[in-house]
C-alpha positions in Angstrom: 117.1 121.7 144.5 118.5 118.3 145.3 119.1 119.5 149.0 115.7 120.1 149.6 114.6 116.6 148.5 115.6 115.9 152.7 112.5 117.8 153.0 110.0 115.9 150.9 107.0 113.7 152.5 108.0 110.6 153.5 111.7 110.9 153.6 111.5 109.6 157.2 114.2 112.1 158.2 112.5 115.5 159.2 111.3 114.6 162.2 114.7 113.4 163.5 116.2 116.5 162.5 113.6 118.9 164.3 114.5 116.8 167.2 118.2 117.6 166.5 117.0 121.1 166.4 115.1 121.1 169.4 118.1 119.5 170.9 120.6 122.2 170.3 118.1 125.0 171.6 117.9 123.1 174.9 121.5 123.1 175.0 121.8 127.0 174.7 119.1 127.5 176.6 121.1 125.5 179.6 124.3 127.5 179.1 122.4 130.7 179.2 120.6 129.5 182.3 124.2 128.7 183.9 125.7 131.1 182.9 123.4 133.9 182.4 124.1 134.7 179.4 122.1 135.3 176.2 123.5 132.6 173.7 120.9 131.7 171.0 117.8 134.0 170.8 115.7 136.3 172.5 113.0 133.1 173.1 115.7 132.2 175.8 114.9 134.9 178.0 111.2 133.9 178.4 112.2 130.6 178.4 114.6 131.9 181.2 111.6 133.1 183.4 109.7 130.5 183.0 112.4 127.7 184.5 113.3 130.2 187.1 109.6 131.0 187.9 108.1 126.9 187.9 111.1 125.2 188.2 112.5 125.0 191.7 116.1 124.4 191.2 119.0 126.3 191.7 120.8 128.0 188.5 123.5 125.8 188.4 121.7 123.0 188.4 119.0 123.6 186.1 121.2 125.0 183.8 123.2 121.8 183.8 120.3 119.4 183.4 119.0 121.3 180.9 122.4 121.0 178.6 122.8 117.2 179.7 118.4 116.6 178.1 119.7 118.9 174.9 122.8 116.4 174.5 121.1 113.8 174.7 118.3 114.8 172.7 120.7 115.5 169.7 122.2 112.6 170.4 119.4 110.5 169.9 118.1 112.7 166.8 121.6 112.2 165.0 121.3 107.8 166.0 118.0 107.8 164.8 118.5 110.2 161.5 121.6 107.6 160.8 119.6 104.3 161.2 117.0 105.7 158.9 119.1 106.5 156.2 121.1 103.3 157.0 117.4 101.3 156.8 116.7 103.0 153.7 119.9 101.5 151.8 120.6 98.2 153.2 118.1 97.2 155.9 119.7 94.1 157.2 122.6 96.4 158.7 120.2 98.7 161.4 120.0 96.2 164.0 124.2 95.9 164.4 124.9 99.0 162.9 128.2 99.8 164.8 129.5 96.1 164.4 128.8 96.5 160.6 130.6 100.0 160.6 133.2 99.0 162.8 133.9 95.5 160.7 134.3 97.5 157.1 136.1 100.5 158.6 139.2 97.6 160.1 138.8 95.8 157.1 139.7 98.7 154.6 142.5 98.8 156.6 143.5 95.5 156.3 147.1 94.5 153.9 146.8 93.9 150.4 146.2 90.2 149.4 146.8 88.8 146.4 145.3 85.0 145.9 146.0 82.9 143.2 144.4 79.3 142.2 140.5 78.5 140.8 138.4 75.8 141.5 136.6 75.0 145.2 139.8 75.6 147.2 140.3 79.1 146.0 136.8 79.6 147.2 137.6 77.9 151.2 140.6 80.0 151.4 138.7 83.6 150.4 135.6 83.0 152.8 138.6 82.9 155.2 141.0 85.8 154.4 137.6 88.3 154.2 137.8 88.2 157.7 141.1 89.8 157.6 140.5 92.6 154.9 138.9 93.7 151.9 141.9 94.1 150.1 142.2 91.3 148.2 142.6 90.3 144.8 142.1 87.4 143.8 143.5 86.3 140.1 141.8 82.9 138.6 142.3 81.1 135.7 139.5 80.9 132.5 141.0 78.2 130.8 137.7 75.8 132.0 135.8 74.2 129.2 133.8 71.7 130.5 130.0 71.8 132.1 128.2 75.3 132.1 131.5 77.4 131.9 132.2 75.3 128.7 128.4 76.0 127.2 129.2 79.3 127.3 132.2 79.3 126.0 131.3 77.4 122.8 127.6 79.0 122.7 128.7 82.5 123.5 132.2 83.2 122.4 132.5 84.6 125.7 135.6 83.2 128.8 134.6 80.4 131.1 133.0 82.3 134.3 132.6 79.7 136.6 135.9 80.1 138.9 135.4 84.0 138.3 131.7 83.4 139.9 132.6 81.1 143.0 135.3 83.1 143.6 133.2 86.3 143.8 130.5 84.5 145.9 133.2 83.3 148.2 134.2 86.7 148.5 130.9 88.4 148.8 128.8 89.9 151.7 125.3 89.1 151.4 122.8 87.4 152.8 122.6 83.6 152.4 119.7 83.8 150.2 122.0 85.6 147.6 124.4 83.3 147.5 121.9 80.1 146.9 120.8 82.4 143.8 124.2 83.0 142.3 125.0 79.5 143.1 121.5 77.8 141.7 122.1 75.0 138.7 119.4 74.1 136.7 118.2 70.8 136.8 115.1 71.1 134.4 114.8 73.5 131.3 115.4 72.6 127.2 119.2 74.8 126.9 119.3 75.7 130.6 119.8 72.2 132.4 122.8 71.9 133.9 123.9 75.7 134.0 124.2 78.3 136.9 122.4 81.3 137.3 125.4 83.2 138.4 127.2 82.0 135.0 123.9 83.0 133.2 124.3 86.3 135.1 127.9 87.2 133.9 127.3 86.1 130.4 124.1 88.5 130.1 126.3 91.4 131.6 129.3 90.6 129.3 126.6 91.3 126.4 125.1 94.0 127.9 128.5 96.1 129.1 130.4 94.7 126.0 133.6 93.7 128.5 134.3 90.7 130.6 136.2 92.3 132.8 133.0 95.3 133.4 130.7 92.6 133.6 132.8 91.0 136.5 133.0 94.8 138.5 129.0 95.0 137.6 128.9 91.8 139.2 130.6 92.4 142.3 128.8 95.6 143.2 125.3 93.3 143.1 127.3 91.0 145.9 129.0 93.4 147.9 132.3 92.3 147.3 135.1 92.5 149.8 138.0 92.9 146.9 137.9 92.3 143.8 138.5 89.3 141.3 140.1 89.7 137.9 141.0 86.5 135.2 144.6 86.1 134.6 144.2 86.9 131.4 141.5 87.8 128.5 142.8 85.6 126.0 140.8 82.5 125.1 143.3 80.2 126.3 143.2 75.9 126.1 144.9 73.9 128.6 146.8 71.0 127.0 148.6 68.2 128.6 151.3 66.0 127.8 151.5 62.9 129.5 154.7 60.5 131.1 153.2 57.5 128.0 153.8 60.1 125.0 149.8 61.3 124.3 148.0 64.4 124.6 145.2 65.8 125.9 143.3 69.0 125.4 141.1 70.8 127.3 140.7 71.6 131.2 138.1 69.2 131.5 139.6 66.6 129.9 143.0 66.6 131.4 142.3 64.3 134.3 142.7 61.1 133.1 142.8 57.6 135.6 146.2 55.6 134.8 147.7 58.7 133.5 150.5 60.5 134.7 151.1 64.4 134.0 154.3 64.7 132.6 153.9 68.9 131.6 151.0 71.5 130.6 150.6 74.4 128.7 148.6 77.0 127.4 147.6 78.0 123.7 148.3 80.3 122.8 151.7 80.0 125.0 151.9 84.1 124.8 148.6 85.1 126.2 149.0 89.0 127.9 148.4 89.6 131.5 146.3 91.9 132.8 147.9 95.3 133.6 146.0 95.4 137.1 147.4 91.9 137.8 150.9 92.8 137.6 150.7 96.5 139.3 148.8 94.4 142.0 151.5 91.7 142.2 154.2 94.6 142.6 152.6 96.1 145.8 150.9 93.2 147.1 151.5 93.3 151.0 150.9 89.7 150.8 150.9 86.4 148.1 149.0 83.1 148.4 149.1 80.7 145.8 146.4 77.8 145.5 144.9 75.3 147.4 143.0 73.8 144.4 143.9 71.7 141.8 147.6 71.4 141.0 147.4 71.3 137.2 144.1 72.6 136.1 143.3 75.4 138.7 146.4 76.9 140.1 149.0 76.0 137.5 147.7 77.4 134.5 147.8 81.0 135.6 151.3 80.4 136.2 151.6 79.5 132.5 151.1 83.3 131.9 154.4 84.5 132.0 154.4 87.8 132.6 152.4 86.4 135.9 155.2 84.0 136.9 157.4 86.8 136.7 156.0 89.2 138.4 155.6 86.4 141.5 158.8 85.7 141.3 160.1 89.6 141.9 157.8 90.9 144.5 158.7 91.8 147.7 155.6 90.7 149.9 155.9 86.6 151.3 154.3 84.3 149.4 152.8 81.3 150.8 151.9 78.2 149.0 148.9 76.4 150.5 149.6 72.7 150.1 146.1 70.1 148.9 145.9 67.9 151.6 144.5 64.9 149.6 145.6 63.9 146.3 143.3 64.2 142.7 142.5 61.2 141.0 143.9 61.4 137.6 145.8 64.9 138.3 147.9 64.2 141.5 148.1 60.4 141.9 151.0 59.6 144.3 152.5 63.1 144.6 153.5 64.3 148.2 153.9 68.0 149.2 157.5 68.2 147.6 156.5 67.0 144.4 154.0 69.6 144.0 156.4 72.0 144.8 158.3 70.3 141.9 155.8 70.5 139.5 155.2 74.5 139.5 158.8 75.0 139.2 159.1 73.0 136.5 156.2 75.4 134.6 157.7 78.1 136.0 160.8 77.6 134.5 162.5 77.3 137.4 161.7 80.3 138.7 161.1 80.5 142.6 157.6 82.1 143.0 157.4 80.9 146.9 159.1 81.4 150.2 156.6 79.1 152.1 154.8 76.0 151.8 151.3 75.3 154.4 151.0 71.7 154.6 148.2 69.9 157.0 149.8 67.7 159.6 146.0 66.6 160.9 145.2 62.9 160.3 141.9 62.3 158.5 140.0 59.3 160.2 139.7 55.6 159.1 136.2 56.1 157.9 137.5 59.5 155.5 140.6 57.6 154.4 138.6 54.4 153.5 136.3 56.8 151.4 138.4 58.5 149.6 140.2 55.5 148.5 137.4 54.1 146.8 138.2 56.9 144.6 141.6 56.3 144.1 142.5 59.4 146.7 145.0 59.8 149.3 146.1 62.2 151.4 149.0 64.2 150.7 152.1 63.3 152.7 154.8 66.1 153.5 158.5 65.9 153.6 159.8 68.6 155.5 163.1 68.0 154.2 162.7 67.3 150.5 160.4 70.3 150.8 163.8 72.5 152.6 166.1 71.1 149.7 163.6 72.7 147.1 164.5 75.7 148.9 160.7 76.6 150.5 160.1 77.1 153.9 157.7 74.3 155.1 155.0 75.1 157.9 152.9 71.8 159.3 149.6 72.9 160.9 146.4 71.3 161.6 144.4 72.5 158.8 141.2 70.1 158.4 137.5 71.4 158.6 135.1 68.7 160.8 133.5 67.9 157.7 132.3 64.9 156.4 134.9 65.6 153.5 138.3 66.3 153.9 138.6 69.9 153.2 140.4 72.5 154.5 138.5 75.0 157.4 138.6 78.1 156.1 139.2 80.3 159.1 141.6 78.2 160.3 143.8 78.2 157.0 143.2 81.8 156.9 144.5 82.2 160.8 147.4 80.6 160.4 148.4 82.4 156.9 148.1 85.3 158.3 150.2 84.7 161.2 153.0 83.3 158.9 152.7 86.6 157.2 153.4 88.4 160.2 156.0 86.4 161.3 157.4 87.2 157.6 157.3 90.5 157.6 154.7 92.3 160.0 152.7 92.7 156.5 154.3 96.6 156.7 154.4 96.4 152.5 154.5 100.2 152.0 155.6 101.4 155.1 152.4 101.4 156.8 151.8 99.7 160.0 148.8 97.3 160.0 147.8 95.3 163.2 145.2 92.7 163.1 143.1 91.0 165.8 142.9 87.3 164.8 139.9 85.8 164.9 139.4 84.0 167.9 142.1 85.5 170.0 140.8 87.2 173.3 
C-alpha cells in the first residue's frame, strides 16, 4: 500500500506524472506516424487520421514534431515531478537545484580528511576544507572546563561540547539562521546565562540517546553535516600544566596564565582510550591537518592520547601542520613557528606526526600589530631553517583574512592545503584518482 500513497490528494505529484504519461503517448504516436507503424495502442490509429486528415504536413515531418512535443513534454513532467519532491524535503534547494546536486555529488567524491585541533581555528579551517569534500573528520579535544562547556560538565556529568558544537556548525550546511541558533549564548535567564543553545542542545540529546557520541551523529543530521566530528576520546579527561617556575595548574581554562611559561602538559588520566573510528580513520586518511588553534589547550591535548599520536605518526597520507600566525597570551608568549614545532614533539615523545608546516608570510598592519600588543600578542615569526632542522617541510603563504582581527581566511588556508596535498601526493590514498577544481581557478 505504501506505493499508492504517490496517488493520495495533495501529494503535488500526479499531475506531473499524467503529463509524463501524456508525454510518452505523443512520442509513440510520432514514431507510428513516421514510421507507420502501430507502436502503443489501437487509439494511435485514430489519432493517425486525425493528423493526416487536419494537419497539413507531410509524414515525416509530423511524425518528427510530434516525437520532439512528447520529449519534451516528458521532459518537463520528470523536472517538474523532481522539484516537487525536492520542495517537499528541503525547499531552499528548488531554485539551484542542479548546482546543489552537482556540489554534493563532487564533494562525495572528494579525499578523505582528517583535521585535528579545537577551539575557533579548527572552526576557520573546516568552513574552508567543506568546499573541497564532505569527507572529513574532524577529531577535537573535550578536555574544556571552563564557561558553558564547564557547567555542563560539573552540572551534568556529561564531556565539554563546545569545540564538538563549533566544529559541527563550522562544518554544517544550513541556512544562516541555523547557525545563529546553534551559536546563540544566553545573556539573561536564572541557570541559563551564559550558556549556548547548541551546548544545551547536545547535552539534552546525550540524555535522551544515552551516548555522547549518538548525540553528536543526532546532531549532525539536524545541521546537515558535510563529515563528521568525533572527540578524541570519551574519557573525562583534565588538562594539567607544569610550568618553566616549578607550579601547577589544572584545568583547560586555567592553563593560560600571564608571566608564565609552559614548560609540559598532560592529561589525567594519562591512559585515556581512543576511539576506534579515530584510529581506522587515521589509517586511511587520504589526507592529515593538524591545528591551527591553540598550541597547548586545543591542538595538543589530543595528541596526549597516545594511541592518537601513534596512529599520526604511521599513516601514509601527508600531514600538514597549520602554523598560528599570532602568538596567545599566557600560552605562546615569544614562541616562533619552530618552537611550536618543538613543543608537540616534545608531547609526542618525539615522534614525528608531520611532514609540513603552513606558516603566514603576510604582514599584519601597524594599526593590528599595535592592537594586539596591548594584549601582550605578537605575531608568529617563522624560521624556515630552524623549522628544516626539525626535519618539517616549511611552506610560507599569505594566509591572512581582511579582517579587523588577525585571523586566518578560510578559503584561502583551505586552497593552499589542498594544493600542498597534491603536490604531496595527488591525494590518490587508496588507489583512486580524485581531481579537484580549486576554488577560484577558471
Amino acid at each position: 500500500m505504501e506505493r499508492w500513497k504517490w496517488l493520495y490528494p495533495g501529494m503535488r505529484v500526479k499531475r506531473w506524472l499524467f503529463l509524463m504519461i501524456v508525454g510518452t503517448f505523443l512520442i509513440g504516436l510520432g514514431i507510428t506516424i513516421l514510421f507507420n507503424t502501430q507502436l502503443l495502442t489501437a487509439a494511435e490509429g485514430k489519432m493517425l487520421w486525425f493528423v493526416s486528415t487536419y494537419i497539413q504536413f507531410a509524414d515525416w515531418a509530423a511524425g518528427f514534431l510530434i516525437i520532439i512535443l512528447g520529449i519534451f513534454t516528458v521532459g518537463l513532467g520528470m523536472r517538474l515531478t523532481i522539484r516537487s519532491l525536492v520542495g517537499a524535503l528541503s525547499p531552499a534547494d528548488v531554485s539551484n537545484l542542479a548546482e546543489v546536486v552537482y556540489r554534493k555529488r563532487s564533494l562525495q567524491k572528494g579525499p578523505h580528511i582528517v583535521v585535528i585541533g579545537g577551539g575557533t581555528g579548527l572552526s576557520t579551517l573546516l568552513r574552508g576544507l567543506k568546499d573541497y569534500s564532505s569527507n572529513i573528520t574532524a577529531i577535537v579535544t573535550v578536555a574544556d572546563d571552563g564557561g558553558s562547556s564547564g557547567r555542563i560538565r560539573e552540572q551534568l556529568g556529561i564531556l565539554p561540547p563546545g569545540d564538538v558544537r563549533n566544529t559541527l556548525v563550522a562544518l554544517a550546511d544550513t541556512e544562516p539562521l541555523m547557525e545563529k541558533l546553534f551559536q546563540y549564548r544566553f545573556s539573561w535567564g536564572e541557570g541559563l546565562s551564559g550558556h549556548s543553545f547548541g551546548n544545551l542542545f547536545i547535552a539534552a540529546m546525550t540524555d535522551i540517546t544515552g551516548d555522547f557520541e549518538i548525540a553528536i551523529r543526532e546532531f549532525s543530521k539536524v545541521l546537515a553535516v558535510r563529515g563528521r566530528v568525533i572527540p578524541s576520546t570519551l574519557d573525562a579527561v583534565t588538562l594539567k600544566a607544569k610550568y618553566t617556575d616549578g607550579t601547577e595548574m589544572s584545568g583547560e581554562s586555567k592553563i593560560p596564565q600571564e608571566g608564565k611559561r609552559i614548560k609540559r602538559i598532560t592529561l589525567e588520566p594519562v591512559d585515556a582510550e581512543a576511539l576506534p573510528e579515530a584510529l581506522e580513520i587515521l589509517e586511511t586518511a587520504d589526507l592529515v591537518v593538524l591545528g591551527p588553534g591553540s598550541l597547548y589547550t586545543s591542538l595538543i591535548p589530543n595528541l596526549l592520547v597516545r594511541p592518537i599520536s601513534e596512529a599520526l605518526a604511521t599513516t601514509k597520507a601527508p600531514r600538514i601542520y597549520v602554523c598560528n600566525v599570532m602568538t596567545q597570551p599566557g600560552e605562546t608568549d615569544g614562541m616562533n613557528a619552530s618552537d611550536h614545532i618543538s613543543a608537540i614533539l616534545q608531547h609526542t615523545g618525539g615522534a614525528m606526526i608531520m611532514d609540513y608546516v603552513l606558516v603566514n608570510s603576510a604582514r599584519i598592519s601597524g594599526e593590528q600589530a599595535r592592537k594586539y600588543q596591548e594584549q601582550n600578542a605578537h605575531a608568529v615569526r617563522y624560521d624556515l631553517d630552524g623549522l628544516r632542522k626539525l626535519g618539517v617541510t616549511p611552506i610560507a603563504r599569505p594566509l591572512l583574512g581582511r579582517f579587523n582581527l588577525v585571523r586566518h581566511d578560510s578559503h584561502v588556508l583551505a586552497r593552499e592545503i589542498m594544493k600542498q596535498a597534491f603536490k604531496a601526493q595527488g591525494i590518490s590514498g587508496r588507489g583512486k584518482s580524485i581531481t579537484l577544481r580549486f576554488k577560484g581557478d577558471k
